[in-house]
C-alpha positions in Angstrom: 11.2 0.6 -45.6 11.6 4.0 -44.3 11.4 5.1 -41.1 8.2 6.9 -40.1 8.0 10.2 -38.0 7.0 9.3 -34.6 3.6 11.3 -32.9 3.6 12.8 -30.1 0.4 10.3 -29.4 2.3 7.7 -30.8 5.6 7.7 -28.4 2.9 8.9 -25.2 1.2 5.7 -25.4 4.1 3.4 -25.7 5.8 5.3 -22.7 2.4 4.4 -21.0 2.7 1.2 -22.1 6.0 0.6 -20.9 5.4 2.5 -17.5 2.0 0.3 -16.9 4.2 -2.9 -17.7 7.0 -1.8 -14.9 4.5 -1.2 -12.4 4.4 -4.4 -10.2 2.9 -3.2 -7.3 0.5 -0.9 -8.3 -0.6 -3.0 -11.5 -2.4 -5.4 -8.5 -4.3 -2.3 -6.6 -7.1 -0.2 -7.6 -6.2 2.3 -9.7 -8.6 5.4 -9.7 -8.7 7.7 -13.0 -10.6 11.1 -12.3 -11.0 12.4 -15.6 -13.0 15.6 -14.0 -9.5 17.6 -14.7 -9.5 16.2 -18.1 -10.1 19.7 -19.8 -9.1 22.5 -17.1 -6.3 19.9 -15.6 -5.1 19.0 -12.9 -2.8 20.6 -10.2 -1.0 19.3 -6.9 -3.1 19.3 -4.1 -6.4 18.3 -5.6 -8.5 15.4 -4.2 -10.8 12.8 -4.3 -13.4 10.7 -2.5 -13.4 7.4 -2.4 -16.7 5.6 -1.0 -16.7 2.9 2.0 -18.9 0.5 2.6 -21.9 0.6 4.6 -21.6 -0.3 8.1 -25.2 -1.6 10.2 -26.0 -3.5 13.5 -28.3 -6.6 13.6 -31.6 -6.1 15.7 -32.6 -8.9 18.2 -36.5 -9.3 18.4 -39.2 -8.3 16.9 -39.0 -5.1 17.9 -38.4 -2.5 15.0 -35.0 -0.3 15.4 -34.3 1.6 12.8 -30.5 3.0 12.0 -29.3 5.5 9.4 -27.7 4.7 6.8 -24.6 6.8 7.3 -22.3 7.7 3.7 -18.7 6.8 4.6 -15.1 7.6 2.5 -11.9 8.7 2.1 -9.9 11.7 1.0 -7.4 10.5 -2.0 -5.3 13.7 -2.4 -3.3 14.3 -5.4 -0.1 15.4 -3.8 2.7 13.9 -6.3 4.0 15.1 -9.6 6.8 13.3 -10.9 8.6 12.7 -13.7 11.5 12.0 -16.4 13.5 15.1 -18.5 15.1 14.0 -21.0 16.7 15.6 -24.7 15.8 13.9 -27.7 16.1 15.4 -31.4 14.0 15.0 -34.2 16.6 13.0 -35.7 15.3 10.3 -33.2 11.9 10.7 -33.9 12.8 9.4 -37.3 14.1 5.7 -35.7 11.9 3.2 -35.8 9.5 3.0 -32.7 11.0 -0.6 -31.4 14.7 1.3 -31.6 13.2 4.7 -29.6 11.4 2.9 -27.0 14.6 0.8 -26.4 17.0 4.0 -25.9 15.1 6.3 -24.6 11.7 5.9 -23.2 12.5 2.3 -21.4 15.1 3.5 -19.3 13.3 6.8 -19.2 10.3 4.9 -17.6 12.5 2.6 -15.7 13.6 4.6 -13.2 10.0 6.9 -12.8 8.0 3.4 -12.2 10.5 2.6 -9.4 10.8 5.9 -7.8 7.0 5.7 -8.1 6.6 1.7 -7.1 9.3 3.2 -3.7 6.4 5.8 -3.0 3.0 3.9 -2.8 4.5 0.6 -1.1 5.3 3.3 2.2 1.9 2.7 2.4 2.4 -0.7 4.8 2.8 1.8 7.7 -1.0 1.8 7.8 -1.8 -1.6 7.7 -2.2 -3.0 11.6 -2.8 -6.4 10.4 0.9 -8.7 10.2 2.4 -11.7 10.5 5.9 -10.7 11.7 8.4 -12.5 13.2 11.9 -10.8 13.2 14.8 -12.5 11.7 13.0 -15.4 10.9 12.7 -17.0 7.5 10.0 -16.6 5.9 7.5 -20.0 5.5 5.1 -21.7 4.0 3.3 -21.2 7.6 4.0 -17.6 7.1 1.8 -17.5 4.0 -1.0 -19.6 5.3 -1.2 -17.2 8.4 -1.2 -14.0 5.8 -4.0 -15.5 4.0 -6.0 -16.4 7.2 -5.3 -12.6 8.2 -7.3 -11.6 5.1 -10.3 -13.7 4.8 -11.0 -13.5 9.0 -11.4 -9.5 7.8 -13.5 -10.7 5.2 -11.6 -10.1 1.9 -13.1 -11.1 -1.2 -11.3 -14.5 -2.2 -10.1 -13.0 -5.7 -7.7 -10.8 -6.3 -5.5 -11.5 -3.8 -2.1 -11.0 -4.0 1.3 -11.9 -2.2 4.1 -9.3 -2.8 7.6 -10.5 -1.3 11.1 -9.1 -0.8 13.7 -10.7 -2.9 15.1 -12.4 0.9 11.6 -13.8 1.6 10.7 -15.4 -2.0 14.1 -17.0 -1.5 12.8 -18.3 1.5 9.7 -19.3 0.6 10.8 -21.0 -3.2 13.3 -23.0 -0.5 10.6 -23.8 1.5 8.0 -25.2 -1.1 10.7 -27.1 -3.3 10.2 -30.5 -1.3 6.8 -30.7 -1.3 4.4 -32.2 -4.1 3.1 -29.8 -6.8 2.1 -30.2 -10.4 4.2 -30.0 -12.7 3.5 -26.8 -14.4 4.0 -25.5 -11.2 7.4 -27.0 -10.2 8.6 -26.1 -13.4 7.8 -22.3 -12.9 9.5 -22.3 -9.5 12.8 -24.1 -11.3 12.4 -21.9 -14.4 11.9 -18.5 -13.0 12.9 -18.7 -8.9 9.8 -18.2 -7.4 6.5 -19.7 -6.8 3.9 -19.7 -9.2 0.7 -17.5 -8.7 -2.7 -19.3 -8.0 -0.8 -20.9 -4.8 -1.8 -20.7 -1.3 -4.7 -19.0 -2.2 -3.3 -15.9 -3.4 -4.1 -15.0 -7.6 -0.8 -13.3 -7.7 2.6 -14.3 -6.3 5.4 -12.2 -6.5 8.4 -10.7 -5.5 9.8 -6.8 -5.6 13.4 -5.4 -4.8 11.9 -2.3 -3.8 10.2 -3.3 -0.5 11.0 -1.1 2.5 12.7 -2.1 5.6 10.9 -1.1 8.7 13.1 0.3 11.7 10.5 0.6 14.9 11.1 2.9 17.4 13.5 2.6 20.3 10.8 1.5 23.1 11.1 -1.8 23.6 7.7 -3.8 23.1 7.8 -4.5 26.9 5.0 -2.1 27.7 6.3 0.0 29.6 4.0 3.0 28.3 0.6 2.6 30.4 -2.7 4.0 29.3 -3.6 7.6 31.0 -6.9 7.9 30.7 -9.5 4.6 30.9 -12.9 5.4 31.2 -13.0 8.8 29.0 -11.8 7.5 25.8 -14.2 8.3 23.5 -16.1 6.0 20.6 -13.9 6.5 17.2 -10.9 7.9 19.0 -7.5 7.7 17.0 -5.7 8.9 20.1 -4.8 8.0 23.6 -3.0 9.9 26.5 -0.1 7.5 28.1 2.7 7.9 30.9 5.7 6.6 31.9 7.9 4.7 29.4 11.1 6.1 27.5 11.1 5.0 24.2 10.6 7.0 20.7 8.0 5.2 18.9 8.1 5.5 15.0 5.1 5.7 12.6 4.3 1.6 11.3 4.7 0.6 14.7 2.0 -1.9 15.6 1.2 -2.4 18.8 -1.2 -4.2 21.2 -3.5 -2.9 24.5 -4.1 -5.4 27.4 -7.0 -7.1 27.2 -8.2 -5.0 24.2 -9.5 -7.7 21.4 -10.4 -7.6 17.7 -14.3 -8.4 17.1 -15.8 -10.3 13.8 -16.5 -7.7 11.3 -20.2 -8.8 11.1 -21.3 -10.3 14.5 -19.1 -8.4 16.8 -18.1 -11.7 18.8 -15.1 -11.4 20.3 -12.2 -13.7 18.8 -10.0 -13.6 21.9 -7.2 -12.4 20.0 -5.5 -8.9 20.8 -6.2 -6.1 18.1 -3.6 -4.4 16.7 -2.9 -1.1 15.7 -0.2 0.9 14.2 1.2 4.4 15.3 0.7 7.0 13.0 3.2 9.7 13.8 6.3 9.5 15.2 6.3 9.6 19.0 9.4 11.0 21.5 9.5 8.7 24.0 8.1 11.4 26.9 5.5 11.4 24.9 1.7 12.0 26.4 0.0 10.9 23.1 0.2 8.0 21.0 -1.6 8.7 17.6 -2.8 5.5 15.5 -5.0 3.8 13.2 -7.7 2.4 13.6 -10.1 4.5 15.0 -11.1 2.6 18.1 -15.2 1.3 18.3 -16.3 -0.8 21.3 -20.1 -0.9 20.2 -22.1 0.4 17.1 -21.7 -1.0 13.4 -18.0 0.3 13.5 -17.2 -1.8 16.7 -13.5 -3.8 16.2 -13.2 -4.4 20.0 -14.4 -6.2 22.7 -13.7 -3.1 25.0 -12.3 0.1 25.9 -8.6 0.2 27.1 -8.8 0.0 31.0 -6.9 2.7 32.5 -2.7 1.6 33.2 -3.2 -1.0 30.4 -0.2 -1.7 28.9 0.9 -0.8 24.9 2.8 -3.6 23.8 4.9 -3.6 20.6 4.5 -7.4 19.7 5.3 -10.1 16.9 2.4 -11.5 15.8 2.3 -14.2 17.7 0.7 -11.2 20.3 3.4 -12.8 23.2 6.9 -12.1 21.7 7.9 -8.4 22.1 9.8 -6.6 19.4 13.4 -5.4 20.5 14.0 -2.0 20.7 15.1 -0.3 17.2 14.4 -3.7 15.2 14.7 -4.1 11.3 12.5 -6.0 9.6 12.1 -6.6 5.9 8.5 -5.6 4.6 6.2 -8.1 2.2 2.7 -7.7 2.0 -0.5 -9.6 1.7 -3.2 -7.7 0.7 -6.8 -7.9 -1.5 -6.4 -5.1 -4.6 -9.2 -3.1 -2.7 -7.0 -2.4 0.1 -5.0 0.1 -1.3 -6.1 3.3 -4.2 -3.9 4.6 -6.4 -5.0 7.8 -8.4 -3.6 9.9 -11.0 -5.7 13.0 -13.0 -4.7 14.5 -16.3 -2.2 17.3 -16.5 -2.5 20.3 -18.4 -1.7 20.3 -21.9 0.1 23.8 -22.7 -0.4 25.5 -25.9 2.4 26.7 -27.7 5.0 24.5 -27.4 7.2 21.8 -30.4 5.3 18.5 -29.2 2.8 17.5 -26.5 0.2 14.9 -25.7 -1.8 13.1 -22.8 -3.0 9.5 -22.9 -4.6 7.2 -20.1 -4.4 3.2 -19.9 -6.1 1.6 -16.7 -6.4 4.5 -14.6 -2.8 5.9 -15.3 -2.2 9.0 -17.2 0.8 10.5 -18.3 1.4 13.9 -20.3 4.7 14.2 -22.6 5.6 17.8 -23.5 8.7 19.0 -25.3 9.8 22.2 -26.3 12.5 23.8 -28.7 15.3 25.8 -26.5 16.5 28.4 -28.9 19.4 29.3 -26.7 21.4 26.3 -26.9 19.6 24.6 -29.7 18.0 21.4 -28.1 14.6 19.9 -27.5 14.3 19.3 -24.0 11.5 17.0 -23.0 9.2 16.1 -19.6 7.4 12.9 -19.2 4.9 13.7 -15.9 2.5 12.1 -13.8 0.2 13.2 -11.2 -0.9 10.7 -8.8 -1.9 10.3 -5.0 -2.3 7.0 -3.0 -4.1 5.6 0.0 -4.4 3.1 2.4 -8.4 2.8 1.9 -9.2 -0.3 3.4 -6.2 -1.1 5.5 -7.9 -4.3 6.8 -8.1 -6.3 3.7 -4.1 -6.1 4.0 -1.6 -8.1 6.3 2.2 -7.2 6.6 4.8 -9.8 6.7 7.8 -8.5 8.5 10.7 -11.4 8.5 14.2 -11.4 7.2 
């Protein structure tokens, strides 16, 4: 049978196809399509907001006290265009699409999902919730812990999903193959190396060779960097004033204040265990101000501690156990537990120009890519762009622990 002329419709959606398949990652967060740039399109720098949950204190009594309902989000910013050029001739457009999508648009979309996959998982330097302990293997404990992190924020039970480093599924496939599990299950971890999703409570297990490999800062966990001003910090600060201490601190630091404690989500109790936070710019170590996330609430619906930092309390750089300080310039391999609401991913439709040999735009789950290509007259070849526009977000950074072992 001959061989059919492929669309420009035709080869955009199996290069989405393909590109959606690739993303690991991203295919387990929330994806976000605005299709308000779907006729004027969209250009670098435009934005979106993405709407929080309501926040509200419980009244004791009988007495009425009435609270506003205050309207919450998040600024998504479409700051990314990347993308694949390629030459193909018409020639090609003649092969059969199985044949084209095997020569040029798989590697073609290969190499954008990773470069893409390598940008959204920097997103771990905003989540303040881990389980790390440096140079350890990583363990069934490990995962338990991770998963605890999660539902004490109050995560949804469903899509949850445990992303690894090649070193730590190793570790954990290791760690699981003496115990008893059905069969199905033991047969997956022989087959395919890794451990089989629904497991530990997590609906997706898997395991990535693009997750980072976090380098902290040269202080050296020991707090030596003292709070500067107790008393005056102010409700929803992201900020504090510190002195003494040498070290450089690097943003995806977590650290710990004395005394300072996380609070249930919904009563406010106090759990007794530190809260953490993670620096959010890089610091010089004679430093005045340490920049992080969260924002810091001691009363009000927004409260996540039990108190204010006391003035000279200390700003520890901690494993999780909250006792074991991090040494100075530590690496640490990244995995990450997280509920798909923790993170956005967004992308908005590019212009289609006018004018040009071949061009088309198509969306599948919130991702939308635009193929144009052109006929260069001057050396006689039909150079080609495959782009996306996208932005991405730490949203709900709470609904996500790191995992920072080997």
């Amino acid at each position: 049978m001959a061989n059919t002329i492929l669309t420009p419709t035709a080869v955009t959606r199996e290069a989405l196809r393909i590109l959606h398949q690739k993303l690991n990652f991203i295919g387990t967060i929330n994806r976000q399509y605005d299709d308000s740039y779907a006729i004027s399109g969209a250009k670098i720098g435009d934005s979106l907001k993405i709407r929080l949950p309501n926040q509200y204190t419980v009244r004791s009594g009988a007495t009425l006290s009435v609270q506003d309902t205050t309207e919450t989000s998040v600024t998504l910013q479409v700051a990314t265009q990347k993308g694949v050029d390629v030459n193909f001739t018409s020639a090609e457009l003649t092969m059969d699409m199985d044949d084209f999508s095997d020569r040029v648009l798989s590697p073609a979309m290969s190499v954008l999902a990773a470069n893409i996959e390598s940008d959204a998982l920097s997103m771990y330097k905003n989540v303040w919730n881990s389980v790390i302990d440096v140079g350890a293997s990583f363990s069934i404990a490990d995962v338990l812990n991770a998963n605890k992190v999660l539902t004490d924020n109050l995560a949804p039970s469903d899509n949850r999903t445990l992303n690894m480093s090649t070193q730590q599924n190793v570790d954990l496939v290791t760690a699981t193959s003496g115990l008893f599990n059905d069969q199905s299950k033991v047969a997956k971890n022989y087959r395919e190396g890794r451990v089989a999703s629904n497991s530990f409570g997590f609906q997706n297990i898997m395991e990535s060779t693009l997750m980072p490999t976090h380098t902290t800062g040269s202080d050296d966990g020991t707090g030596d960097h003292l709070v500067d001003d107790g008393g005056t910090i102010a409700e929803g600060s992201t900020s504090i004033a510190v002195d003494t201490g040498a070290g450089t601190w690097l943003a995806g630091d977590i650290f710990y204040f004395d005394s300072v404690y996380a609070v249930h989500p919904e009563t406010k109790a106090s759990t007794g265990v530190l809260q953490p936070f993670v620096c959010t710019n890089d610091e010089a170590g004679a430093t005045v101000l340490i920049e992080f996330t969260p924002a810091i609430y001691s009363s009000g619906a927004k409260q996540n501690v039990s108190a204010m930092p006391a003035d000279d309390a200390k700003l520890n750089k901690l494993e999780s156990d909250r006792s074991t300080a991090i040494a100075a310039s530590a690496d640490y391999g990244i995995g990450m537990a997280y509920h798909k609401d923790a993170f956005a991913f967004a992308t908005a439709d590019l212009l289609k120009p006018n004018g040009v040999d071949f061009c088309a735009r198509q969306v599948m789950d919130g991702l939308s890519l635009r193929i144009v290509r052109d006929y260069d007259i001057s050396n006689d070849k039909f150079p080609c762009r495959v782009d996306l526009l996208y932005g991405y977000k730490a949203i709900r950074p709470e609904l996500a622990c790191r995992i920072g072992m080997n």
